[in-house]
Structures are given as structure tokens and as C-alpha cells.
C-alpha positions in Angstrom: 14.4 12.7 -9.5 13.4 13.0 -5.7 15.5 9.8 -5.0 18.8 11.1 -6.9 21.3 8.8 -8.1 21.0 6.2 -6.0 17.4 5.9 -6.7 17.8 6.6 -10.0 20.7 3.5 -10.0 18.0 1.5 -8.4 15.2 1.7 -11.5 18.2 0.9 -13.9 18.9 -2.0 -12.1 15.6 -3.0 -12.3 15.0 -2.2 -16.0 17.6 -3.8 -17.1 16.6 -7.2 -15.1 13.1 -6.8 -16.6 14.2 -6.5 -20.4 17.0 -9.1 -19.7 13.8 -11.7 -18.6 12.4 -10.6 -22.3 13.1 -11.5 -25.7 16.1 -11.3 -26.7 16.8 -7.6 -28.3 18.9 -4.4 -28.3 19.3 -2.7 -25.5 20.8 0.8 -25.1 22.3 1.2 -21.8 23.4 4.6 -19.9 27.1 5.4 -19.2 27.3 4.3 -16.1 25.4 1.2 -16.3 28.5 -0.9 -16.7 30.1 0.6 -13.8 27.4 -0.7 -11.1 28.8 -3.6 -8.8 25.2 -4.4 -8.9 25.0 -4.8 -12.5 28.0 -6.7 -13.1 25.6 -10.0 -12.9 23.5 -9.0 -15.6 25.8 -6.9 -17.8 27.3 -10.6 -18.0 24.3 -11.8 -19.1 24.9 -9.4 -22.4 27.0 -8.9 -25.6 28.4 -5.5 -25.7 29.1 -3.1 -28.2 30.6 -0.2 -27.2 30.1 3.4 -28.9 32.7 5.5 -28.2 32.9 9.0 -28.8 35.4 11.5 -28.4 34.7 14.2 -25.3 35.1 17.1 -27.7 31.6 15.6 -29.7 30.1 14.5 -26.3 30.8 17.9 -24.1 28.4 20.4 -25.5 25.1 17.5 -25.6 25.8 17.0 -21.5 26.6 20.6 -21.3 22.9 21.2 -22.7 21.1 19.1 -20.3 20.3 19.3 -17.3 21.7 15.7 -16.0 22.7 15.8 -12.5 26.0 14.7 -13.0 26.8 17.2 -15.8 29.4 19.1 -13.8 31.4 15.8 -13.2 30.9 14.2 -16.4 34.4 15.0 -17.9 35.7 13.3 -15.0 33.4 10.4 -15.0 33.7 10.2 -19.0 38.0 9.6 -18.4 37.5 7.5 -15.6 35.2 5.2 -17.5 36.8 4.9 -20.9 39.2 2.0 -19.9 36.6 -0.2 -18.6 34.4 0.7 -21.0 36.5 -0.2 -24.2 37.3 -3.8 -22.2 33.7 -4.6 -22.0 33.1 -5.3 -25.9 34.3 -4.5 -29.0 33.7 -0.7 -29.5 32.3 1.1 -32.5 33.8 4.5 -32.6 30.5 7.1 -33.9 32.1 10.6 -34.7 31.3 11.7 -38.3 29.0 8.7 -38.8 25.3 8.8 -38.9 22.7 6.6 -37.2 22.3 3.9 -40.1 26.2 3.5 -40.1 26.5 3.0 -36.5 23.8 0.9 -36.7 25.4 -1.1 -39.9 28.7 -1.3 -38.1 27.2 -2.7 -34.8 25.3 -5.0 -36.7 28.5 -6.3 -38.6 29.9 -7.2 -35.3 27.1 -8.9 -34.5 26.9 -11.2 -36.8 30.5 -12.0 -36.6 29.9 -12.3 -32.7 33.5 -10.2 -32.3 34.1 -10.8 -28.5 33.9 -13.6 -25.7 31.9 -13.7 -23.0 
């Protein structure tokens, strides 16, 4: 992107405001969507699940891309993990497949497993 991160930051601000004046619905957001002062408003807005991953699964998927934060993302993935676990219950995804993800997200869902 011509803009880098910042414009990229910008768009997903303003995604995210669009879909959260929609239905409601899933919404799959990027890893460091929670982390944006300027998203904190809206992130509030939502009830999070959190996939977690371990960085051994994760490390060879960024390593393939070509996302411009790739050579920090280790770093960022460890800085993150604390605030990301306290944002909503978390659903960890190694050895499971999409439909059991899916099931298990679902599950807390419909138990509505966290406070806002």
C-alpha cells in the first residue's frame, strides 16, 4: 500500500465503523486491530472471541507472505498476546479444523462467556 501502515490503520478503522453500523454479524478482525487507540471505541462496541495460536503454527504462514510487518511479527505476536487473551474468551485453533473452530466459537456464543 502507497500509504503504509498508517494508511492502511486508517481503512481498518473505517471498515470496521461501516460493518459495526450493519447488521449484526461475524466479523474477523486483523491482529492488530485490538491494539489501535482509535479502535478501542468500537472494539467496545463488540463481543470477542479470541483465536489463539501458538507462534510455532503461525511463523511459517507470515513468513510466506509478503506483509509488511513480517520481520517484526514475532515481536508484535509476544507483545500482543496479553492483551489479546484479556479482550474475550479465547478459542485456542492448533490441530482443529475450520468447522471445530467455528463450533467452539459458536458454543461460546451462545453461552455469551464474557462481559462487556
Amino acid at each position: 500500500m502507497e500509504q503504509g501502515e498508517a494508511g492502511f490503520r486508517a481503512l481498518e478503522h473505517a471498515a470496521l465503523a461501516a460493518l459495526l453500523r450493519g447488521p449484526p454479524q461475524v466479523i474477523a478482525l486483523g491482529g492488530g486491530t485490538l491494539h489501535q487507540p482509535e479502535n478501542k471505541p468500537l472494539v467496545a462496541q463488540l463481543d470477542v472471541v479470541v483465536l489463539t495460536a501458538p507462534w510455532q503454527l503461525l511463523a511459517p504462514r507470515i513468513q510466506a507472505s509478503d506483509r509488511p510487518l513480517s520481520a517484526q511479527a514475532e515481536a508484535l505476536f509476544a507483545a500482543r498476546q496479553a492483551a489479546d487473551a484479556a479482550a474475550g474468551p479465547t478459542v485456542p485453533v492448533a490441530g482443529l479444523d475450520p468447522d471445530a473452530v467455528a463450533a467452539r466459537v459458536l458454543a461460546l456464543v451462545e453461552a455469551r462467556a464474557w462481559t462487556r
